[in-house]
C-alpha positions, 0 to 999 in steps of 0.5 A, a space after each residue: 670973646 672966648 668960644 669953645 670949638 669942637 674937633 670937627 671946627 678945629 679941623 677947619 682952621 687947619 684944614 679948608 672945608 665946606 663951612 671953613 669960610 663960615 667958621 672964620 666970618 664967625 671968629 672975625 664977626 665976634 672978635 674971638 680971643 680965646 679958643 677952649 677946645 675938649 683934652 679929648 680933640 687932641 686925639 681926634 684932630 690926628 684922627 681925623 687928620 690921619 683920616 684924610 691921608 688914608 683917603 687921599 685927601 692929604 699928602 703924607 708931607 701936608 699931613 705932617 705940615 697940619 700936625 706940626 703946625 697943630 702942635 706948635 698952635 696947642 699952647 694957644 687953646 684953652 684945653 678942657 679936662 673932660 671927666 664925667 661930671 663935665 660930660 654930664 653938664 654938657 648933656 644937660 645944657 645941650 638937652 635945655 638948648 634943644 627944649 629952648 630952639 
């Protein structure tokens, strides 16, 4: 199965959190075999990496070590060109999941 993963999900496979055991039953459960993730989570994955370090959540060396590994890992993702028509579609399907729950 290919699934789509935001940043916040991206993170969590580079980066042990709360729901990180969560996300890696659900990679294992539904055999995922391809990971699609937005062109914009490569930004936000070294913010939010850059993030950590400002808090001291990471150490400098760990930082580097996660963004170097990231790196090296980006030509395994799927990476999603986002212009507005993408961004539109994704509204409408979230809006009709939200009226389906």
């Amino acid at each position: 199965m290919k699934v789509f993963i935001d940043t916040s999900s991206l993170i969590k496979l580079y980066y042990k959190e709360e729901d990180t055991s969560k996300l890696d039953q659900i990679f294992t459960d539904y055999n995922v075999t391809g990971i699609f993730i937005s062109e914009i989570a490569k930004v936000e994955f070294f913010s939010a990496i850059y993030k950590k370090l400002r808090v001291n959540q990471l150490s400098l060396q760990n930082a580097d070590d996660i963004l170097s590994l990231f790196l090296l890992d980006l030509n395994s993702y799927i990476v999603v060109l986002v212009n507005s028509e993408i961004i539109d579609f994704s509204n409408h399907l979230l809006k009709n999941m939200e009226l389906k729950a």
